[in-house]
N, C-alpha and C positions, 0 to 999 in steps of 0.2 A: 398584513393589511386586513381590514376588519370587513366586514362583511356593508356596512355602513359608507364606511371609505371609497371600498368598491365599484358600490354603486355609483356613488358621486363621482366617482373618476372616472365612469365608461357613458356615465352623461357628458361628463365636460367636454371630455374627450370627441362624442359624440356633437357637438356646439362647434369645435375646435374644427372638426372635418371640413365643416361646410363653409368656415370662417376661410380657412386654407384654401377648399374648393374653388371660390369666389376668387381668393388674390392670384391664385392659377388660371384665372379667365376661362371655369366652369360654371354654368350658367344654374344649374340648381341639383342639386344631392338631394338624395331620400335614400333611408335606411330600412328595410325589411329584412324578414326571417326568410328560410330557406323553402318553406311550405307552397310547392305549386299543384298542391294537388286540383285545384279549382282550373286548370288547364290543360291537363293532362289529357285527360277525355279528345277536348276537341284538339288537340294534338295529334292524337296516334287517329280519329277519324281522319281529319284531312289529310293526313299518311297515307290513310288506306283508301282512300278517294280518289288519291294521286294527282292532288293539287300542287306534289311539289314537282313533278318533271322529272327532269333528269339530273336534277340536284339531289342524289343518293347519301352525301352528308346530311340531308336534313333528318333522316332515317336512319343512319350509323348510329352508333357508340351506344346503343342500347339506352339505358335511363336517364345516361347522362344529362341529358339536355332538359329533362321536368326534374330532376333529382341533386340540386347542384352539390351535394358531399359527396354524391359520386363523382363526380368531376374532380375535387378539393377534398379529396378525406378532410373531414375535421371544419370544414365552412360551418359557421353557425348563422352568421349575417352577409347580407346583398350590399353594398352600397352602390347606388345606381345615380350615373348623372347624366347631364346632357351640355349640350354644347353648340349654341347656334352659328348655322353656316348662311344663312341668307344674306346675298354681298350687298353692298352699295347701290348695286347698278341692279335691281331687281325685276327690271318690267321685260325681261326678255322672252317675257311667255309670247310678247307679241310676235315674236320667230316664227310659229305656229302658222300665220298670216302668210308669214313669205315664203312661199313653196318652194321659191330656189336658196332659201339656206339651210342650214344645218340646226336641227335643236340636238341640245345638250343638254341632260339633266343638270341641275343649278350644283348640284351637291361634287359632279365632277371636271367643272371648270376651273379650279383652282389644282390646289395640289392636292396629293391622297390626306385624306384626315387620318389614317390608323395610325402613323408615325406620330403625329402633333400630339392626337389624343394618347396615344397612350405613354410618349412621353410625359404627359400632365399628370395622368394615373399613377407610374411608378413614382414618381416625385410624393404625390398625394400618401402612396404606401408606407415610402421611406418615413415620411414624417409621424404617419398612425404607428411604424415601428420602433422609431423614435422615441415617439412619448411611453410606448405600453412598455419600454426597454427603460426609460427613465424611473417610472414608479414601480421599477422589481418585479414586472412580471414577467414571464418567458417568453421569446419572441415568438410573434403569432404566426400563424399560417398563413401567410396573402397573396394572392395573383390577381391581376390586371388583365380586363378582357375588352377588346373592341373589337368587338366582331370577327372576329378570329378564332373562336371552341363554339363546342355545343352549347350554346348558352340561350334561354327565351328571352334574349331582352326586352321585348315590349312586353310582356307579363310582370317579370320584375319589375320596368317601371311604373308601372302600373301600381302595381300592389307596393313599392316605395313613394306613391302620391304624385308622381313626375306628370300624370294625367292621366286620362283612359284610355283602350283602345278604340277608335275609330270604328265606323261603318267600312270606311277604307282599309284596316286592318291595320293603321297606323297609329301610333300614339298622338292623340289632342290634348294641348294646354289651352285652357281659358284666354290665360295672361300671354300666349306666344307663338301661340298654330301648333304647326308642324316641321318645321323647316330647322331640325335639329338631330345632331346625332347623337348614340346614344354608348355610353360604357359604362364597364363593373368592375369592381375591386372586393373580391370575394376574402374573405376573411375568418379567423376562426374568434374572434375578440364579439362577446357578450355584448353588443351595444342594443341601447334602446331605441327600437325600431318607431319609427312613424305612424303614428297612424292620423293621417291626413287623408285617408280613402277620396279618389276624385270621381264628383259624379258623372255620370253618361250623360253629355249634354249634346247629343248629334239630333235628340228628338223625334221629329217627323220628316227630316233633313235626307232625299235622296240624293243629291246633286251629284257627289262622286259619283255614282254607283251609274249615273244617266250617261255621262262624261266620257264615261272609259270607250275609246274608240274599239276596244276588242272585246267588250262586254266580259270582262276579267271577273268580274264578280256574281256567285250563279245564286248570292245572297247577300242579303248586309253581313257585315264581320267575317266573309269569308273568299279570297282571293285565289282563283285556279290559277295558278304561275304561269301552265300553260299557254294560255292567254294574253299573259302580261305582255306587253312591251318591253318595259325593264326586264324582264327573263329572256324573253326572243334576242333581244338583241346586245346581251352582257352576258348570263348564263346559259344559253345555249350556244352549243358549239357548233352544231350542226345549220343545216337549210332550216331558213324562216317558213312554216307552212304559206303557201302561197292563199291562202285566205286571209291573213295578215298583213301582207303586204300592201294594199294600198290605205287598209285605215292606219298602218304605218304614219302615213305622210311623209313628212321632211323631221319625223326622230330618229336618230340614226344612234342613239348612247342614252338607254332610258326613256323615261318620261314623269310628267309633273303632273298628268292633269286634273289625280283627284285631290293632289295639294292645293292645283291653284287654284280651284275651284271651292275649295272650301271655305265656309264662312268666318271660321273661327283662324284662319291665317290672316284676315288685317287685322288682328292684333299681332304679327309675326312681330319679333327683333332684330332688328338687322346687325350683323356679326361686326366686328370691329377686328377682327381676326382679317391680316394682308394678306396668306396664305390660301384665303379662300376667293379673293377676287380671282373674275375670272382671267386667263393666260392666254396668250397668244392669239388673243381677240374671239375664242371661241363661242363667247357671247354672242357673234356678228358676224358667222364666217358661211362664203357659201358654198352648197354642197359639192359644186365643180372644182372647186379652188381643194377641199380637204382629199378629192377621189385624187386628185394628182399629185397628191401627196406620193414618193417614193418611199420603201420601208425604212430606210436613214431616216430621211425628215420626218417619220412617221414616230420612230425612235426617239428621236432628238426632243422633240414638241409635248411627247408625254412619257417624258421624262419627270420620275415624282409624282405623275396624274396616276388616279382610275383608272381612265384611260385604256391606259397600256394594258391591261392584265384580261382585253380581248383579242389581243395581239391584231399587229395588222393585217388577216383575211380575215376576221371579226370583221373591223373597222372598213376592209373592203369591200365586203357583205349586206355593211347594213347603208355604206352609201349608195349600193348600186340600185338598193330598194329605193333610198330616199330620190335619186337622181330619176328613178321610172317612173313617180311618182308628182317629178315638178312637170312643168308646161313645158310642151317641146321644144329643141330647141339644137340647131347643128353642129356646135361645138358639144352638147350635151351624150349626141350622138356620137361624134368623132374619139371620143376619149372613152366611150364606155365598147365600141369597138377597137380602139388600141391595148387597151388593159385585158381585152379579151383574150389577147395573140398570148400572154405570159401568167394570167391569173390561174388560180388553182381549179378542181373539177369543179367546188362546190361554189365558189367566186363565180365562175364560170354560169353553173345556173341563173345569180341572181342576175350577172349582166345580161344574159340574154333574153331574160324575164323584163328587164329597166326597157333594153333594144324593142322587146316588143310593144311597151307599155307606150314609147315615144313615136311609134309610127303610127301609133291609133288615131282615127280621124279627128275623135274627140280631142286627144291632145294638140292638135295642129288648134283648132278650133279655141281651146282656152287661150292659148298661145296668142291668137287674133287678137280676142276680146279684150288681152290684158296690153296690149299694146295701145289700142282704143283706149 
């Protein structure tokens, strides 16, 4: 094959990606090179800052993670896509409002995305194997990643044109927000990479950064996990620090709010994807109703979710916060002293932390008001 030929065939091929990407209900591909050196830096600083916690894979496997041939001997190209999860029913930020339910991050009310998504990914591979195995060449080297290796996905999308990184440290689309997730199909095939570079349009724009109830961010574009709520109450395993806890509120799995807050999310898309609506009402559930949950029904319900993978003294943990945290209330109380009698040491603190938060005078008092 000619040098000529070549070329032409790792463009078309490259056209073909995205054409494929699209009929697999992937919402946009971009193609870069392996080069993250432009991120490396601030990488191993906020390592060594210790903005990632107690997420010690974020700091394993040495280069792997800004180096992607160490990961893939033999990667030459990124293909990076994404995939939007924003369901139907999307105004459930109003949850936030209602102290006695439960908020759920949007992204783990349906079912887990890694299965879906990288089901789409290997399929996407087969077919780039496919073709490069049709025109005589050797079969290439490829893996499929959704968030599962040391991988910087927001950098590579980034630097694939999929959008920038955020003040929020989140990837922004002009044409679609935020409200998307993201995967890679690393490869050893010469394709012609993008260059669509997207520009930083967050501006003079702080509103995330005001927003975060646990002031997560000690800078624009930079996130102390510490902090997070999605960290406190997904990735850590241990006790919420009790400073946390009441700007907690009623999230008890996550939180949205420098998404929903941002300006470039009403242009979101809403996913068409049935595996992302939300399940067993978790959209609309309240926080007494999920704490009585037994670990069967606990099992059962997030079954295929997210979910599941804070197992249920996670899940019991971060409701006992959210339950000390609504307006008082004597069934509120009765259940967070039954669960006390069988809960674990650490369950055990938050209940009795909820117990105290509900006898406070101020709570009886909200309680009044909201009855008025």
């Amino acid at each position: 094959m000619s040098e000529i030929v070549t070329t032409d065939f790792y463009t078309q091929l490259a056209n073909s990606i995205k054409q494929w990407g699209a009929e697999l209900g992937l919402d946009d591909i971009g193609i870069c090179d392996t080069n993250l050196d432009g991120y490396r830096e601030k990488l191993l600083q906020w390592l060594a800052d210790g903005h990632h916690g107690e997420m010690a894979w974020m700091a394993d496997h040495g280069d792997m993670r800004h180096t992607p041939e160490s990961l893939l001997p033999g990667t030459a190209r990124i293909i990076s896509v994404r995939l939007n999860y924003l369901p139907q029913n999307s105004a459930h930020i109003k949850i936030l409002k209602e102290p006695n339910k439960a908020y759920i991050a949007r992204y783990a009310m349906g079912r887990d995305y890694h299965k879906l998504m990288r089901k789409r990914l290997a399929t996407l591979a087969q077919k780039i194997n496919n073709a490069a195995q049709a025109a005589g060449l050797t079969e290439p080297t490829q893996r499929a990643f959704v968030d599962s290796a040391p991988v910087l996905e927001r950098p590579l999308a980034e630097k694939a044109g999929l959008g920038w990184i955020g003040k929020n440290t989140l990837v922004l689309q002009r044409e679609a927000g935020s409200w998307f997730f993201l995967g890679e199909i690393f490869t050893s095939l010469p394709l012609p990479v993008d260059n669509r570079k997207t520009e930083d349009l967050c501006g003079s724009c702080t509103a995330c950064l005001k927003v975060c109830p646990t002031d997560a961010f000690p800078e624009p574009y930079t996130l102390d996990a510490r902090r997070c709520i999605s960290y406190l109450t997904i990735e850590n395993k241990g006790a919420i620090p009790e400073e946390f806890r009441e700007p907690m509120g009623n999230r008890v799995f996550g939180c949205d709010d420098c998404q929903a807050i941002c300006p470039w999310n009403k242009y979101a898309h809403i996913s068409a994807e049935p595996d992302f609506l939300p399940r067993h009402q978790l959209d609309d559930s309240d926080l007494l109703t999920l704490f009585l949950w037994d670990e069967h029904t606990f099992l059962k319900n997030t079954e295929g979710s997210a979910i599941r993978r804070i197992g249920y003294e996670g899940w019991q943990r971060n409701l006992a916060v959210g339950l000390g945290n609504a307006p008082a209330e004597e069934a509120i109380l009765t259940a967070l002293k039954e669960k006390a009698v069988s809960a674990s040491a650490m369950v055990q603190e938050h209940i009795e932390w909820a117990i105290a938060q509900q006898q406070k005078p101020s709570h009886r008092r909200k309680r009044k008001v909201k009855r008025v």
